[in-house]
C-alpha positions as CSV (number, residue, x, y, z in Angstrom):
1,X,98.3,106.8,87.3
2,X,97.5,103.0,86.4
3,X,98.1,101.7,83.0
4,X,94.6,101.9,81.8
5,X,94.6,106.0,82.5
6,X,97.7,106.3,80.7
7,X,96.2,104.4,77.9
8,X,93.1,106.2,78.0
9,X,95.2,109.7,77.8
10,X,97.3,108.1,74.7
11,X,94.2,107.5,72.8
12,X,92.5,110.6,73.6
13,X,95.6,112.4,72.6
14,X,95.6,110.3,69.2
15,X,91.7,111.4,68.6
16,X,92.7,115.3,69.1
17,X,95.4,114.4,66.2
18,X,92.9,112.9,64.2
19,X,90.3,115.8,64.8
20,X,92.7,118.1,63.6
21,X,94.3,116.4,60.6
22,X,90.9,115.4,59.5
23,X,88.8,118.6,60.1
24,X,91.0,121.6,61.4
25,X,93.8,121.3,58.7
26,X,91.5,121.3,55.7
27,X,89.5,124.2,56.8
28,X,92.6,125.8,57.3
29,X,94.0,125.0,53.7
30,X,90.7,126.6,52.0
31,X,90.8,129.9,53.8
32,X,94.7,129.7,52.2
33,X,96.6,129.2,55.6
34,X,99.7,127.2,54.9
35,X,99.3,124.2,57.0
36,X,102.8,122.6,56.8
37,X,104.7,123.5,60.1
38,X,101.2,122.4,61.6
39,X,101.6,118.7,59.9
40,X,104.9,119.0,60.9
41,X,104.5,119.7,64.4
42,X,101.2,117.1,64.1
43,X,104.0,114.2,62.4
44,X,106.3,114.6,65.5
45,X,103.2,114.7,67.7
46,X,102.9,111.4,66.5
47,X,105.8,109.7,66.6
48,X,106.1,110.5,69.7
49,X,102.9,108.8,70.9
50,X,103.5,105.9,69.2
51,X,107.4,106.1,70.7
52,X,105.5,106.3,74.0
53,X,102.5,103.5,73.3
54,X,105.7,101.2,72.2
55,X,106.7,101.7,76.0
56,X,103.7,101.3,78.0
57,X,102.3,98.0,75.7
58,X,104.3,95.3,77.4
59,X,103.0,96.7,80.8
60,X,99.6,96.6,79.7
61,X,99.4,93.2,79.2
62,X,101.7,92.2,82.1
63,X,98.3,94.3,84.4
64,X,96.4,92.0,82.2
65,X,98.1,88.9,83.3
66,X,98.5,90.4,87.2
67,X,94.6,90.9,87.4
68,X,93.6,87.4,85.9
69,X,96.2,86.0,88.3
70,X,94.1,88.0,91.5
71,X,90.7,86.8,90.0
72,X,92.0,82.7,90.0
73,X,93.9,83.1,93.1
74,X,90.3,84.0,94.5
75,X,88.9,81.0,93.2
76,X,91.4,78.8,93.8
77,X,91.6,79.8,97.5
78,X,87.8,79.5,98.2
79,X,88.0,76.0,95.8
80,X,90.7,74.3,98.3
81,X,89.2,75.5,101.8
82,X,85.7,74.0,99.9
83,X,88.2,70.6,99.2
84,X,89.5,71.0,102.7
85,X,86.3,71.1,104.6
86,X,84.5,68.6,103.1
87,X,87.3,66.4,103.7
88,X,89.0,65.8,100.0
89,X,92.2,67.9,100.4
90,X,94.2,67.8,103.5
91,X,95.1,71.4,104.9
92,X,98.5,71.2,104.2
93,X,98.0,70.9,101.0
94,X,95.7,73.7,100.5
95,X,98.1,76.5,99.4
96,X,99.5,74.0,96.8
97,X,96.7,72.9,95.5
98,X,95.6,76.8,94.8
99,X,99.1,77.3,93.6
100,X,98.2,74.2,91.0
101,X,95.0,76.0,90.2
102,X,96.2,79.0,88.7
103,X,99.3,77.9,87.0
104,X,97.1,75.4,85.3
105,X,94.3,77.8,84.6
106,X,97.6,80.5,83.3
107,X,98.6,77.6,80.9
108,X,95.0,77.0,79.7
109,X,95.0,80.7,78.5
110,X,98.5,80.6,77.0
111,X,100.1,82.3,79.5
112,X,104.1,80.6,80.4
113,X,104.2,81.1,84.5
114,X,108.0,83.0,84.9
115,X,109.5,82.9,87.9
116,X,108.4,86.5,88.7
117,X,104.5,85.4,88.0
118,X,105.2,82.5,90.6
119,X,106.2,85.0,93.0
120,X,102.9,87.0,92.1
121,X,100.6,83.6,92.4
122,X,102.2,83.2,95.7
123,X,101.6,86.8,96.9
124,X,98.0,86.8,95.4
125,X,97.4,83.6,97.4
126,X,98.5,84.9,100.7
127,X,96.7,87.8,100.2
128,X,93.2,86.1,99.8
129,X,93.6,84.0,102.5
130,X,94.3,86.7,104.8
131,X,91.2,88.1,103.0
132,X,89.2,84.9,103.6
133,X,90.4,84.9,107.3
134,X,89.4,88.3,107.6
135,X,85.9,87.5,106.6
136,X,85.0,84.1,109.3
C-alpha cells in the first residue's frame, strides 16, 4: 500500500469514529444503553489513530517531496537536451545543468536538498533520460 491509501484508510477510519460518537452513541444513550465501555473503547480507538497518523506524516511529505522531484527532473531533462541541441549547453554538461534545475526549483519551494534527496535527483535524472532515450 502507498502512503496516500494508508492515509485514505486513516481518515475513513476517523469518519466511522465520528459517525459513531456523533449519531450511534446518542441514540444509544436515549433508549438507556450505557455507552461508556463504547467511548472507552471509541477513546483508545483513537489514540491509536492518531499514535499511527504521528508515524506515517513525515513519510507523507517525504512522497510529497519525491514526486515534485520526478515531475522537475522531467523538465529539467527535456530543458537541457532543448539547451543542448540548439547549441547553448554543451553535452557534458547536460546532467549538471538538470541537476542545477531541480535543486534550484527544491530551494524555490523551501525544500533544503539532503544528501539522500541528491541521491534521489540523481536517480530521477537517470531515469528520464533512459526514458527520453527510450522514446527517439
Amino acid at each position: 500500500m502507498n502512503n496516500m491509501e494508508n492515509l485514505v484508510i486513516a481518515l475513513s477510519v476517523v469518519c466511522v469514529v465520528a459517525l459513531i460518537v456523533g449519531v450511534a452513541l446518542p441514540f444509544l444513550q436515549r433508549k438507556g444503553i450505557d455507552t461508556g465501555a463504547a467511548l472507552e473503547r471509541a477513546k483508545s480507538a483513537a489514540e491509536a489513530l492518531s499514535g499511527a497518523y504521528g508515524l506515517v506524516r513525515p513519510f507523507l511529505k517525504d512522497s510529497e517531496v519525491i514526486d515534485k522531484i520526478q515531475e522537475y527532473a522531467l523538465i529539467a531533462v527535456y530543458n537541457a537536451e532543448q539547451l543542448h541541441k540548439i547549441g547553448e549547453l554543451p553535452a557534458e554538461e547536460r546532467k549538471d545543468s538538470a541537476r542545477g534545475y531541480v535543486k534550484d526549483t527544491l530551494k524555490l519551494i523551501g525544500v533544503d536538498v539532503t544528501p539522500e534527496l541528491d541521491a534521489v535527483i540523481d536517480g530521477a535524472i537517470e531515469s528520464e533520460v533512459y526514458a527520453l532515450g527510450q522514446t527517439k
